[in-house]
MDAnalysis code that builds the backbone (N, CA, C; Angstrom):
import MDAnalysis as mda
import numpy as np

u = mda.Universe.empty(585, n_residues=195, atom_resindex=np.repeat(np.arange(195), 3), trajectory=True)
u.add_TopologyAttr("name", ["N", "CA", "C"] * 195)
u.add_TopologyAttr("resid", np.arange(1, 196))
u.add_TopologyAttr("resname", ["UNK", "UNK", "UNK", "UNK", "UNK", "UNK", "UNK", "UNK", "UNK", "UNK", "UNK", "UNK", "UNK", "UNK", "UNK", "UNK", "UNK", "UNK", "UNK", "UNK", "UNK", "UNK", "UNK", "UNK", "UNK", "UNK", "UNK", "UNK", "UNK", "UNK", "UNK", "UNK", "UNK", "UNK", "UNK", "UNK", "UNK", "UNK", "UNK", "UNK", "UNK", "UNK", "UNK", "UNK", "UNK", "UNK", "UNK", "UNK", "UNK", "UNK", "UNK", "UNK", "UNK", "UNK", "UNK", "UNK", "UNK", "UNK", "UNK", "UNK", "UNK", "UNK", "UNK", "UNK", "UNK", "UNK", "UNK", "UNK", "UNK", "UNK", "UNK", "UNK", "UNK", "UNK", "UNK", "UNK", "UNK", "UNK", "UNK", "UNK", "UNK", "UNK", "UNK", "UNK", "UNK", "UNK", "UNK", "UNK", "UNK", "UNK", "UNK", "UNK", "UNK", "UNK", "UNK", "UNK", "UNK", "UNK", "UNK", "UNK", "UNK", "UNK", "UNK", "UNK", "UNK", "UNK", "UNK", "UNK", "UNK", "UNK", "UNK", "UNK", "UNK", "UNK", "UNK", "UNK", "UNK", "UNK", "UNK", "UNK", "UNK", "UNK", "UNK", "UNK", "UNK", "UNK", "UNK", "UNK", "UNK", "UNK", "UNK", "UNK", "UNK", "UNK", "UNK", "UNK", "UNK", "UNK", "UNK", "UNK", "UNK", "UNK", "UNK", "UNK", "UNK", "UNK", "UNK", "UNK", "UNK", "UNK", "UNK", "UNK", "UNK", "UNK", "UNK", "UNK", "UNK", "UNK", "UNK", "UNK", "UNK", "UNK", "UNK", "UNK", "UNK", "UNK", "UNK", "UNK", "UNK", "UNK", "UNK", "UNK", "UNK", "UNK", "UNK", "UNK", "UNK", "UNK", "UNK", "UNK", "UNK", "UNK", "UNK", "UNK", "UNK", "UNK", "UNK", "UNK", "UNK", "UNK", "UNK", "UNK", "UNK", "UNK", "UNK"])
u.atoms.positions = np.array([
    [67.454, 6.868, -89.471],
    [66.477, 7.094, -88.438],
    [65.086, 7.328, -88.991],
    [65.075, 7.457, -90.104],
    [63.678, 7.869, -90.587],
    [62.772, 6.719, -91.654],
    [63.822, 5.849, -91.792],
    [63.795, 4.903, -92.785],
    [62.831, 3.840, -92.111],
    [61.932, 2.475, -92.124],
    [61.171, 1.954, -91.819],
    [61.451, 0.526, -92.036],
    [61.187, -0.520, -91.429],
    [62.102, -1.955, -91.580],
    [62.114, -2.296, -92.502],
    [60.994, -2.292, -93.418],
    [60.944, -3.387, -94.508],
    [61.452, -2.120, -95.677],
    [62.126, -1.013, -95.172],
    [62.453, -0.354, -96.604],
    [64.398, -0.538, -96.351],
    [64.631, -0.294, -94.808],
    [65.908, -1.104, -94.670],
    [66.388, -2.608, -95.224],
    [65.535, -3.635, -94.952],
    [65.727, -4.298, -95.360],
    [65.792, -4.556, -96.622],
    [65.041, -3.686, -97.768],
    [64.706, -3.869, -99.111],
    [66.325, -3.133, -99.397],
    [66.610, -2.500, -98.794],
    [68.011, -1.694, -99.156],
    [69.148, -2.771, -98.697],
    [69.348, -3.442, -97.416],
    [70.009, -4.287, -97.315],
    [70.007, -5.471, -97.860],
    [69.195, -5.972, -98.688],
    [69.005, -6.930, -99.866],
    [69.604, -6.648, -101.096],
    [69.697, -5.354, -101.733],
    [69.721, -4.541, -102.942],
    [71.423, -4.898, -102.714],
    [72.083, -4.400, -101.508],
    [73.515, -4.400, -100.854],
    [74.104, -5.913, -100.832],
    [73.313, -6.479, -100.860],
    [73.610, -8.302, -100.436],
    [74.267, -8.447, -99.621],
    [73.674, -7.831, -98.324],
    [74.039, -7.925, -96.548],
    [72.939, -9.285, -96.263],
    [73.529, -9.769, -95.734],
    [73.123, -11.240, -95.019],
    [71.822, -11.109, -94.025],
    [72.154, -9.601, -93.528],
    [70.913, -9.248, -92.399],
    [69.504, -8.904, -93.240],
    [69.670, -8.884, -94.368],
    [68.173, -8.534, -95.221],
    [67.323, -9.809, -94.836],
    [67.566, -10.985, -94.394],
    [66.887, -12.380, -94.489],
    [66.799, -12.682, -92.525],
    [67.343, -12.112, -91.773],
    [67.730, -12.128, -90.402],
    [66.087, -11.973, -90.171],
    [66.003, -12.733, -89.586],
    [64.501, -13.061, -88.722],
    [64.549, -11.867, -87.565],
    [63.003, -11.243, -86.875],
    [63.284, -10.289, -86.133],
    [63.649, -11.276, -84.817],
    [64.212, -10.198, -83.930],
    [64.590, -10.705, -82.910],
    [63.322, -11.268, -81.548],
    [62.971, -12.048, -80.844],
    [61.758, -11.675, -80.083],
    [62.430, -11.482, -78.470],
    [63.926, -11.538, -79.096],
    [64.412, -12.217, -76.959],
    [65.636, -10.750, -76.635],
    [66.306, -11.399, -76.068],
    [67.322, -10.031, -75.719],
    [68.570, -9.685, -76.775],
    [68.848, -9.598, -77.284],
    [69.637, -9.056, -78.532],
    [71.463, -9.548, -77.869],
    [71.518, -9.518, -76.716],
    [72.968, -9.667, -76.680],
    [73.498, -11.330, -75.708],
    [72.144, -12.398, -75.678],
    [71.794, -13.361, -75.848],
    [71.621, -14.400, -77.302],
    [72.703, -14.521, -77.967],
    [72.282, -14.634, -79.145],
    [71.669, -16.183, -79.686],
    [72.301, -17.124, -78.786],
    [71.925, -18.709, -78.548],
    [70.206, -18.121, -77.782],
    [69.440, -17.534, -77.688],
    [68.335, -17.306, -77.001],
    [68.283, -18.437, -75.499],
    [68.975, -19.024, -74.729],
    [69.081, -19.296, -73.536],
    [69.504, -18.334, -72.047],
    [68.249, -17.355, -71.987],
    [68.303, -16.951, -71.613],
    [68.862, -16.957, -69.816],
    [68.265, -18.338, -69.357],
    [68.306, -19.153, -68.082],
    [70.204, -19.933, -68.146],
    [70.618, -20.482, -69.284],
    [71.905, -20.237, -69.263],
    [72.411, -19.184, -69.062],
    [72.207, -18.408, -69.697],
    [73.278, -16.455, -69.467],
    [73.185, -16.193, -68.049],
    [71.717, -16.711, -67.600],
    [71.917, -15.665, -66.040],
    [72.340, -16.686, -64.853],
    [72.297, -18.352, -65.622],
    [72.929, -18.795, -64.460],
    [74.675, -18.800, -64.563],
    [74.860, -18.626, -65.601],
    [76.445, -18.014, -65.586],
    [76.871, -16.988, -65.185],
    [76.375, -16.169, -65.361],
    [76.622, -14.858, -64.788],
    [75.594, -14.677, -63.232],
    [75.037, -15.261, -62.514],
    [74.371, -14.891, -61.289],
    [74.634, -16.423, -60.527],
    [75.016, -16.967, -61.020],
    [75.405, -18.612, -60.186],
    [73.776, -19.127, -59.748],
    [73.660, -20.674, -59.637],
    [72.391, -20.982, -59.106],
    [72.404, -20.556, -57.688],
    [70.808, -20.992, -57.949],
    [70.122, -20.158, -57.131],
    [69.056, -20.713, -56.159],
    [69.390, -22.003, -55.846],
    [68.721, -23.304, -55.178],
    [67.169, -22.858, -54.544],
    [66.117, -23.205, -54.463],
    [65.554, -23.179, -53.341],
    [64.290, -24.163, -54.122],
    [62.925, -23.897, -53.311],
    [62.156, -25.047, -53.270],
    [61.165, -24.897, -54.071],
    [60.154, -25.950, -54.650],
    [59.097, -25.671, -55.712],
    [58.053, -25.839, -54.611],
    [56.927, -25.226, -54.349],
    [55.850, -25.560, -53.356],
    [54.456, -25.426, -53.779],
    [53.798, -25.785, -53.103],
    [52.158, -26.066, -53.932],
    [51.516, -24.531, -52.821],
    [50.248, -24.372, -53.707],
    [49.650, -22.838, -52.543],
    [49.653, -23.142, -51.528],
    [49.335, -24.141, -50.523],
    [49.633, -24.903, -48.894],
    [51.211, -24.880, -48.300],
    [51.848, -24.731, -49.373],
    [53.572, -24.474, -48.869],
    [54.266, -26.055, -48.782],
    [53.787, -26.737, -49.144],
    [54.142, -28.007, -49.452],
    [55.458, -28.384, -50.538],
    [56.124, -29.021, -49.595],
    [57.227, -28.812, -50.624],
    [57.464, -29.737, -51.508],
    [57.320, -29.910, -52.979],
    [57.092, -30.558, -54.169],
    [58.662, -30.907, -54.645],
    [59.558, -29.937, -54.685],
    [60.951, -30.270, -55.189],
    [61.771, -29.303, -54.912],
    [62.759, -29.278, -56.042],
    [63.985, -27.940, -55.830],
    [64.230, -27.926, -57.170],
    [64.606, -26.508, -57.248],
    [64.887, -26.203, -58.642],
    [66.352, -25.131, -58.397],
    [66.465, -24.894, -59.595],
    [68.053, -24.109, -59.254],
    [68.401, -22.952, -59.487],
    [67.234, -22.198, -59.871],
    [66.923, -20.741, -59.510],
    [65.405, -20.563, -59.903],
    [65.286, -18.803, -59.120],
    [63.951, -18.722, -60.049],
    [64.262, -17.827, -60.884],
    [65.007, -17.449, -61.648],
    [65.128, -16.934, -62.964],
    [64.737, -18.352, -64.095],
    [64.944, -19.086, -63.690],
    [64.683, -20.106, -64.942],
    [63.168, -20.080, -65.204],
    [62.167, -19.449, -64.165],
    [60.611, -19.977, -64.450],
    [60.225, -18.946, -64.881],
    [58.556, -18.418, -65.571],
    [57.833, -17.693, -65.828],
    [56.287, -18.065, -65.141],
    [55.602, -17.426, -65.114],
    [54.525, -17.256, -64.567],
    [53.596, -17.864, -65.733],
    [52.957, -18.933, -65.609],
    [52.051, -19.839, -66.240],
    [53.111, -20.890, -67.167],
    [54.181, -20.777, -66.943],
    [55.060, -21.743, -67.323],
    [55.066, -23.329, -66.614],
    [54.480, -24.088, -67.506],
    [54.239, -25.915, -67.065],
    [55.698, -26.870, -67.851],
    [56.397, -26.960, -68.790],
    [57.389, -27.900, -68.541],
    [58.515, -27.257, -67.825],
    [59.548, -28.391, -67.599],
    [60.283, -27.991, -66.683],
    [60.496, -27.646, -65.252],
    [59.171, -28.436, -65.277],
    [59.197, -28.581, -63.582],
    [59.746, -29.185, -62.586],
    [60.067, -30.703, -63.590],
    [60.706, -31.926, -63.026],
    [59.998, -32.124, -62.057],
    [59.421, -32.064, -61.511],
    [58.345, -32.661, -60.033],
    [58.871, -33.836, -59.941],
    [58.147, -34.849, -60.542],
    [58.265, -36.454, -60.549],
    [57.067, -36.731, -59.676],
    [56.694, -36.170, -59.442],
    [54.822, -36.843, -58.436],
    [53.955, -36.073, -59.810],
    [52.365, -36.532, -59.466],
    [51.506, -35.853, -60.466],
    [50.576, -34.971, -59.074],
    [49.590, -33.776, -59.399],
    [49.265, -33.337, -58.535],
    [48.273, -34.438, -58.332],
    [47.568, -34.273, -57.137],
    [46.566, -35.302, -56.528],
    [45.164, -35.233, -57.774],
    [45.170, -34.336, -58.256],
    [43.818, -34.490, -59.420],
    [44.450, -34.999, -60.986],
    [45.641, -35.472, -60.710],
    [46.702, -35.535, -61.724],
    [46.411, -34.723, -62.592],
    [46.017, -33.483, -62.721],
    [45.754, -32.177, -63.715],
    [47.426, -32.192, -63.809],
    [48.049, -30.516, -64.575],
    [49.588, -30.071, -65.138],
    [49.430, -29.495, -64.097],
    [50.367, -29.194, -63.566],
    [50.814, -27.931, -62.863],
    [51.656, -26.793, -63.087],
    [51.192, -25.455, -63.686],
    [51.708, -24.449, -63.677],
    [52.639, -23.298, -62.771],
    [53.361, -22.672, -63.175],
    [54.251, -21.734, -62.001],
    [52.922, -20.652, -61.679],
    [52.690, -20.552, -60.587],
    [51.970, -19.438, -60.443],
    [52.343, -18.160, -59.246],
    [53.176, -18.777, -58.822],
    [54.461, -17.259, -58.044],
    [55.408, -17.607, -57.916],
    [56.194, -16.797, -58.194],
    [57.371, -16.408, -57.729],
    [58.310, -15.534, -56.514],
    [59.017, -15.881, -55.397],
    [59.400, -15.166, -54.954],
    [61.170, -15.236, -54.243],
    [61.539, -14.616, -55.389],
    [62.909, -14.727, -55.912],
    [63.703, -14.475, -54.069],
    [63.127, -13.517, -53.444],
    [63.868, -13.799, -52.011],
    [64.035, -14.653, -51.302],
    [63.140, -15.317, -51.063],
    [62.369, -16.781, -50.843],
    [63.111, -17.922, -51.059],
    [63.641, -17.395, -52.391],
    [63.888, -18.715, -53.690],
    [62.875, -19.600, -53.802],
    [61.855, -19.440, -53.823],
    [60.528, -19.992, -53.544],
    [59.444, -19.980, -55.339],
    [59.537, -21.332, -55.715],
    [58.638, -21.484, -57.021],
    [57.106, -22.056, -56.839],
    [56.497, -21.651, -56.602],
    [54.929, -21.888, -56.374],
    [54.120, -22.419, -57.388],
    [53.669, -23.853, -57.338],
    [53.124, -24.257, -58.325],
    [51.452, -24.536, -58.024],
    [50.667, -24.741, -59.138],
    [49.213, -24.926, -59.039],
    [48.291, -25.093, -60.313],
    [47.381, -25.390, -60.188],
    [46.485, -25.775, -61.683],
    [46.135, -24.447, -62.425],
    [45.749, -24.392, -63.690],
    [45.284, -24.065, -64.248],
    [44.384, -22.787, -64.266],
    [43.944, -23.153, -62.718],
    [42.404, -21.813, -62.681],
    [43.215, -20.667, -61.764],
    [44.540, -21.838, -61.268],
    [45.407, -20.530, -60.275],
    [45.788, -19.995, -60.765],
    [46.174, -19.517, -61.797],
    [47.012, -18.468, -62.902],
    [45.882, -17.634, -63.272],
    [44.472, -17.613, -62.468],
    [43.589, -16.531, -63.100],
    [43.735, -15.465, -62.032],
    [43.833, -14.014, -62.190],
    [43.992, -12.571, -61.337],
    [42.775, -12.154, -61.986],
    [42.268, -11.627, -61.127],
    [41.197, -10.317, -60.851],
    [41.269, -9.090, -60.496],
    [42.569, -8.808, -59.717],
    [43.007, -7.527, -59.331],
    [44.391, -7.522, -59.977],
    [44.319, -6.579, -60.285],
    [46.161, -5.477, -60.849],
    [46.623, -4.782, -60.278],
    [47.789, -4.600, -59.488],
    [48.440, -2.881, -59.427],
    [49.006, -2.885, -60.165],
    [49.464, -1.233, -60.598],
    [50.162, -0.983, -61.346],
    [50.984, 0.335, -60.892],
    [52.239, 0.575, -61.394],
    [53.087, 1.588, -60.679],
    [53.694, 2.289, -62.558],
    [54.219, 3.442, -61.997],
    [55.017, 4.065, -62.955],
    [53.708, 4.601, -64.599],
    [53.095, 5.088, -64.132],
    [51.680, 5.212, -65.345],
    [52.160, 6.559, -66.261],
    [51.497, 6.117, -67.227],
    [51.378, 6.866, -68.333],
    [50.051, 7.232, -68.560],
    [50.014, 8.764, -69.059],
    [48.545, 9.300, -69.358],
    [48.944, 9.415, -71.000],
    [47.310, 9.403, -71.726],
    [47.518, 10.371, -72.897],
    [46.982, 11.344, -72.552],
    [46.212, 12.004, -71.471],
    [45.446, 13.085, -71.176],
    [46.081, 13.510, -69.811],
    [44.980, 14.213, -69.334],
    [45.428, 14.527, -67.554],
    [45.455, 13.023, -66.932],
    [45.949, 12.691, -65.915],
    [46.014, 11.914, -65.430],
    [44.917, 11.671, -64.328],
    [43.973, 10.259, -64.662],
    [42.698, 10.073, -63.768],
    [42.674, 9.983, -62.180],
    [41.835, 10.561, -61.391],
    [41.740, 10.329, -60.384],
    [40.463, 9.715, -59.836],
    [40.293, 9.517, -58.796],
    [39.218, 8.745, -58.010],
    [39.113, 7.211, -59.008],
    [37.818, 7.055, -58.928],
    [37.253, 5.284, -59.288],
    [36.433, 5.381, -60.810],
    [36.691, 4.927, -61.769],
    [36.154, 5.073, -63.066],
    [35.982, 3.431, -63.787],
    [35.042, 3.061, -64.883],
    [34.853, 2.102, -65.430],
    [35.513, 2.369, -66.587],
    [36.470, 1.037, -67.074],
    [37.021, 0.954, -68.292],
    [37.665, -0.597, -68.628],
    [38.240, -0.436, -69.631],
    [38.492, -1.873, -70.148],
    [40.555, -1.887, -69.777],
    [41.151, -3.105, -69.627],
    [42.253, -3.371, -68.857],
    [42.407, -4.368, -70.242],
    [44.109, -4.243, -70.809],
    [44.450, -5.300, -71.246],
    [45.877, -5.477, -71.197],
    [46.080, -6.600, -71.316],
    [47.571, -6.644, -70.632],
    [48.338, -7.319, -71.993],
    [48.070, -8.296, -73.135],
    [48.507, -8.481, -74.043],
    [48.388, -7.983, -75.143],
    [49.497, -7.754, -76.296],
    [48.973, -7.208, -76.920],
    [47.958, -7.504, -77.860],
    [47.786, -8.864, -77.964],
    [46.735, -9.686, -79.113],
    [46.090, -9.686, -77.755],
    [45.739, -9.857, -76.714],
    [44.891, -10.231, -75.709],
    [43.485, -9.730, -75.551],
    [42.448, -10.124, -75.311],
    [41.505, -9.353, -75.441],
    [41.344, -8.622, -73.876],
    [40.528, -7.620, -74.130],
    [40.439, -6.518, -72.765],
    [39.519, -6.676, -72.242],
    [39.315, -6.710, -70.766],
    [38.704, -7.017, -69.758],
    [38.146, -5.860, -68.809],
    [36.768, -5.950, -68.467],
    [35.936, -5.349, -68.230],
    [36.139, -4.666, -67.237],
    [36.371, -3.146, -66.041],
    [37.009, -3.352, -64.922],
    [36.607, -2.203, -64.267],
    [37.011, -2.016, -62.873],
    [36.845, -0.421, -61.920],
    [38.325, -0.531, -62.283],
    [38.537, 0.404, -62.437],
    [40.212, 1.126, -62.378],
    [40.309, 2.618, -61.689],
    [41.342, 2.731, -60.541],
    [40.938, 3.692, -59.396],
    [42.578, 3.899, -59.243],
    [43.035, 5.510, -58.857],
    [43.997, 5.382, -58.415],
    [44.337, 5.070, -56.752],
    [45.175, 4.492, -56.577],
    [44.815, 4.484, -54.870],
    [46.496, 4.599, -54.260],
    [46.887, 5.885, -53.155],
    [48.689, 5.642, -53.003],
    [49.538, 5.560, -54.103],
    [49.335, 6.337, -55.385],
    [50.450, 6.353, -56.470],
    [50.240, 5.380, -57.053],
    [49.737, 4.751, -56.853],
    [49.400, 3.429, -57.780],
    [47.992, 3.607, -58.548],
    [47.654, 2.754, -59.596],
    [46.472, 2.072, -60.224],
    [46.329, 0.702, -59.608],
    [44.931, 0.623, -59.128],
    [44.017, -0.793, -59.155],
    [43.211, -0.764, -59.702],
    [43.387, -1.845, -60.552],
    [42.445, -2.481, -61.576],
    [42.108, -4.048, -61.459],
    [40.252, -3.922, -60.899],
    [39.617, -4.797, -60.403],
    [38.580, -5.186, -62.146],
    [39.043, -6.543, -61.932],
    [39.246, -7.260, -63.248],
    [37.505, -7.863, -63.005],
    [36.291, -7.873, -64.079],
    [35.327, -8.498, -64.070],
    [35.592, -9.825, -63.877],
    [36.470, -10.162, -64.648],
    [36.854, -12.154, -65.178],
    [37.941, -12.190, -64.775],
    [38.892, -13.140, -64.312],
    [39.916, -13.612, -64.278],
    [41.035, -13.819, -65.801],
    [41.958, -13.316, -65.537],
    [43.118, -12.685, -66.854],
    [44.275, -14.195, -66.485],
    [44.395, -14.802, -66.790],
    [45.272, -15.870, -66.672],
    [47.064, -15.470, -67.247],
    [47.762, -16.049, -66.278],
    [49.584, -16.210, -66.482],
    [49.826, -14.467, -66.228],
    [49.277, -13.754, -65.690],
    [49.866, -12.176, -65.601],
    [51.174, -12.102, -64.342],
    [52.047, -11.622, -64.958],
    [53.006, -11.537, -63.842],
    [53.627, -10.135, -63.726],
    [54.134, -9.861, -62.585],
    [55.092, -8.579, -62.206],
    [55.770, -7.808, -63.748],
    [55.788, -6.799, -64.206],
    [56.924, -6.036, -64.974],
    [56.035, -6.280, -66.286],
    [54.785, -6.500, -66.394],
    [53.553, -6.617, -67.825],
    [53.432, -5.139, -67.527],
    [53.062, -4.861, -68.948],
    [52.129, -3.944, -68.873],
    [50.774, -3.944, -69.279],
    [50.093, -3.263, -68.168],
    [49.017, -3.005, -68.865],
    [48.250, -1.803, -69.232],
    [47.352, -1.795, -69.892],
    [46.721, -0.690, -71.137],
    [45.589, 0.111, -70.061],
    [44.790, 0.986, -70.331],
    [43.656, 1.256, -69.435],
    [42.765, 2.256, -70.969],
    [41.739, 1.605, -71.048],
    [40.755, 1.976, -72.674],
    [39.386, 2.576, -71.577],
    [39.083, 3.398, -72.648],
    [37.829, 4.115, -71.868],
    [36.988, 3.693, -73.697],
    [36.143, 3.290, -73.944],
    [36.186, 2.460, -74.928],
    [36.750, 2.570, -75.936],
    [37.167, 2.623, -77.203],
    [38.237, 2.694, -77.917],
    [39.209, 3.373, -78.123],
    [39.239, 3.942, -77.222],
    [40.375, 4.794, -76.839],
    [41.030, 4.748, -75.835],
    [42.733, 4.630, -75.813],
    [43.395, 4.296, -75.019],
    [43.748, 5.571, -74.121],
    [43.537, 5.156, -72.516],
    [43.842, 6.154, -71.449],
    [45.284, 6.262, -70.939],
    [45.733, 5.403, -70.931],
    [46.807, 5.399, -70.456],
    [47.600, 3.826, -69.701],
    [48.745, 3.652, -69.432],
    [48.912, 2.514, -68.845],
    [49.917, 2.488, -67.910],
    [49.976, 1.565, -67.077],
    [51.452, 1.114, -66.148],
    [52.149, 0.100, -65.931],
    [53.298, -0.363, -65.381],
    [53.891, -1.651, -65.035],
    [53.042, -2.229, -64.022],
    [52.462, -3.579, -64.204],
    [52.363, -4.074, -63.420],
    [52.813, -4.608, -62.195],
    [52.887, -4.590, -60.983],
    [53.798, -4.286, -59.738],
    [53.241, -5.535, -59.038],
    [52.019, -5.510, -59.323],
    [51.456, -6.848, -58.162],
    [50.142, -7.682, -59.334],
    [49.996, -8.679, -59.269],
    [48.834, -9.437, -59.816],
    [48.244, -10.709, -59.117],
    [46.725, -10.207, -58.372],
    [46.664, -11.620, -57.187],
    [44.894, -11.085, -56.959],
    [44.325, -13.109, -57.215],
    [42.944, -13.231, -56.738],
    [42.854, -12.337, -55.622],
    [41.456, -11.679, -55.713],
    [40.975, -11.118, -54.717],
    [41.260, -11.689, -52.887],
    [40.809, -13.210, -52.871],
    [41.033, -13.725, -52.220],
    [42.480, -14.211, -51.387],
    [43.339, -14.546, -52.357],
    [44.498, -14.928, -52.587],
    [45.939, -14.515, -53.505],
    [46.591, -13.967, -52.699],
    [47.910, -12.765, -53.775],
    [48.734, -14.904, -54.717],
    [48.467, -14.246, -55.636],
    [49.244, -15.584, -56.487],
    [50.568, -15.302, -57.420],
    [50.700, -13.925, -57.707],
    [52.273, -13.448, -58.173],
    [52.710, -12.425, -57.736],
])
């Protein structure tokens, strides 16, 4: 428990255990073929419903929405091109629905965040404050009002944050220093909810 990876591993090398050379893991550990969309359509059966454009237009069918991610473009199978023949990306999901929502490029950009379930490193903020929002971890952070509002955080994004979906987390920096963060619960243009 106290030991550190690369000094385990230097010990499991020394041992000539096979796991000293084992690549880290990036997916679910008890998935070991990493097909993740196989495991859950075996175990949850498909899951039919329709691919649709933001107008509700119905583009195709797919066979669950566990198979998609949010800014995810192959695997769409469409077979039409969109009318600007641009890619088309997943840009919601709504697994009740069975409903896969597709759209270009600029639709995968959010401006607003909620967030549920938060973490402080300090007291926990109230009312409306300026700070920086980041949701990846290499990602760069984005300029923002962040306010609590009903148990939740909203965080109103300067720029548009592209592919953010439900169950991210994100960070909340008051400048180099981190405030605290939450699960993301909702992510959708001001104008328009898109995940």
């Amino acid at each position: 428990g106290d030991s550190l990876k690369p000094e385990v591993r230097a010990e499991a090398a020394e041992l000539g255990l096979a796991v000293a050379d084992k690549p880290d893991s990036n997916d679910i550990c008890f998935i070991p073929d990493g097909d993740t969309a196989g495991f859950l359509a075996e175990n949850l059966g498909d899951a039919p419903g329709a691919i649709v454009d933001a107008d509700g237009h119905r583009l195709g069918e797919h066979q669950g929405t566990f198979r998609f991610t949010i800014g995810q473009r192959k695997g769409l199978n469409l077979g039409i091109p969109a009318v600007d023949g641009r890619p088309r990306y997943v840009i919601g999901l709504d697994p009740a629905a069975r409903q896969v929502m597709v759209g270009s490029a600029a639709d995968l950009a959010v401006d607003e965040l909620k967030g549920i379930r938060s973490t402080w490193t300090g007291a926990p903020r109230n009312g409306r404050w300026r700070g920086k929002v980041q949701v990846r971890a290499h990602g760069a952070a984005c300029d923002a009002w962040i306010s609590t509002e009903d148990d939740q955080i909203v965080m109103r994004l300067d720029e548009g944050y592209r592919g953010v979906a439900p169950g991210q987390y994100a960070v909340y920096y008051e400048g180099d220093r981190v405030v605290g963060s939450s699960v993301i619960s909702a992510a959708a243009r001001r104008s328009t909810k898109v995940a």
